[in-house]
C-alpha positions in Angstrom: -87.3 14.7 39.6 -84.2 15.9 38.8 -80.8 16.3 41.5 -77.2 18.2 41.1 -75.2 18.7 44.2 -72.4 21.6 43.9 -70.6 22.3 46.5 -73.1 21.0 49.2 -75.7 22.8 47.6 -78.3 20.7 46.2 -80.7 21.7 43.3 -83.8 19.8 42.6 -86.0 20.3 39.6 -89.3 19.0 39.0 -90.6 20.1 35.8 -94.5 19.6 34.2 -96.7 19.6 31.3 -99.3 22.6 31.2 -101.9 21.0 29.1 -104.2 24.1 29.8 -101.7 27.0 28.4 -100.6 24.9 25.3 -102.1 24.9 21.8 -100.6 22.4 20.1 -101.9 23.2 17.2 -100.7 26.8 17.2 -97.2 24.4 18.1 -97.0 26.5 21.4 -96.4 24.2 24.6 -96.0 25.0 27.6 -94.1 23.9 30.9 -93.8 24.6 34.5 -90.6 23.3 36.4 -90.4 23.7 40.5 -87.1 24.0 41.9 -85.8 23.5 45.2 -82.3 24.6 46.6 -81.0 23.7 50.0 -78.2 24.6 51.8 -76.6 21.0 53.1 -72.8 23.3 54.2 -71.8 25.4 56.5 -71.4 28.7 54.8 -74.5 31.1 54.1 -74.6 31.5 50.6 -76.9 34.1 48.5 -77.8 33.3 45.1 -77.0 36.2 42.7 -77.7 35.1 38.9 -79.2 32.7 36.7 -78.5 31.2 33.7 -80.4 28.7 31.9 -79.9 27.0 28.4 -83.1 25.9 27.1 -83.2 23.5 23.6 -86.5 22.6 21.7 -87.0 19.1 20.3 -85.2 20.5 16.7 -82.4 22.0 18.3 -82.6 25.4 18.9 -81.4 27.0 21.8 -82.1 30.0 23.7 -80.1 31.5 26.6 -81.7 33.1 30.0 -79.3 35.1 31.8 -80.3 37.1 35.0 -80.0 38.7 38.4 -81.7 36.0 41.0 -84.9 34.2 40.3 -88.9 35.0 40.0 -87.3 38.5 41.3 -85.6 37.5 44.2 -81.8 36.5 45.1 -83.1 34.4 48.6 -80.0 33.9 51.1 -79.5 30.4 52.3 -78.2 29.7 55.9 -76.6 26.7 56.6 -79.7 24.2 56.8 -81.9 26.5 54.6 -84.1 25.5 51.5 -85.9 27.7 48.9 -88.1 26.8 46.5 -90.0 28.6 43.6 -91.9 28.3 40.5 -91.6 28.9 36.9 -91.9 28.5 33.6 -91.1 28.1 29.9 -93.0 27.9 26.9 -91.1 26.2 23.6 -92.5 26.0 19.8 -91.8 21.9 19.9 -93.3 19.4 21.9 -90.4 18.3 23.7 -87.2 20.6 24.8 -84.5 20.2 27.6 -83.4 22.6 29.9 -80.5 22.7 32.4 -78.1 25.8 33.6 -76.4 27.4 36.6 -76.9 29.6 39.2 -74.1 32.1 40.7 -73.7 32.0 44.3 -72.0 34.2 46.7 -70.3 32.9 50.0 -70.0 34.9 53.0 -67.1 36.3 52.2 -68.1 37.9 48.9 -67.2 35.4 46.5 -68.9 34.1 43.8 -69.1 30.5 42.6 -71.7 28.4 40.1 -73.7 26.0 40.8 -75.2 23.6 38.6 -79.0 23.2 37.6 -79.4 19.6 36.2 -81.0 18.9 32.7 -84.7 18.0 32.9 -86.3 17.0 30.4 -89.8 18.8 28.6 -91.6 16.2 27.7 -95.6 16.6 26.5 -97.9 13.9 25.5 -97.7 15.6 22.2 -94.5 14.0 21.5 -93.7 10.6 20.0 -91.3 8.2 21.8 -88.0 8.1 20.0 -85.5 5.3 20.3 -82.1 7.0 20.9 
């Protein structure tokens, strides 16, 4: 698992190999990643927008930019978690992924939040010394 705390927000990302929707020879893999976002302040926040930044094992990258997440922008009361779902597919068997979301206090405004990078990692891949 993967942690960033911003602002007394903390965002958790789990991410995992879907051998079932991949085709590796067709060099489609896919991933799912569950994320978790609590509320450890005092303010109620809303989350507004996403962006994510999403690299395949040669390089390329592709941005995701967006109002909320799996269709909803959850509030978050002091105490509060959410948690949801998703996923990505990539054309290489390993990819990275990491991003922000926008958040809006009480008051009306807006601050980011980071999403750590996590690693996409399939057993298709070969270990590489770095």
């Amino acid at each position: 698992m993967y942690s960033q705390t911003t602002r007394d927000i903390v965002v958790t990302v789990k991410p995992f190999y879907l051998d079932d929707q991949s085709s590796p020879t067709d060099n489609h893999y896919v991933w799912a990643y569950r994320v978790r976002i609590e509320n450890r302040g005092g303010r109620t926040v809303q989350l507004m927008n996403r962006h994510w930044i999403i690299t395949d094992g040669i390089g390329r990258v592709q941005e995701v930019k967006g109002p909320g997440v799996v269709g909803e922008q959850p509030v978050l009361r002091p105490g509060d978690g959410y948690e949801y779902t998703s996923g990505t597919p990539l054309p290489t068997p390993s990819g990275i992924m990491h991003g922000t979301y926008e958040m809006a206090d009480e008051d009306g405004s807006t601050f980011d939040i980071v999403i750590p990078a996590f690693s996409l990692d399939s057993p298709h891949d070969r270990p590489r010394l770095n």
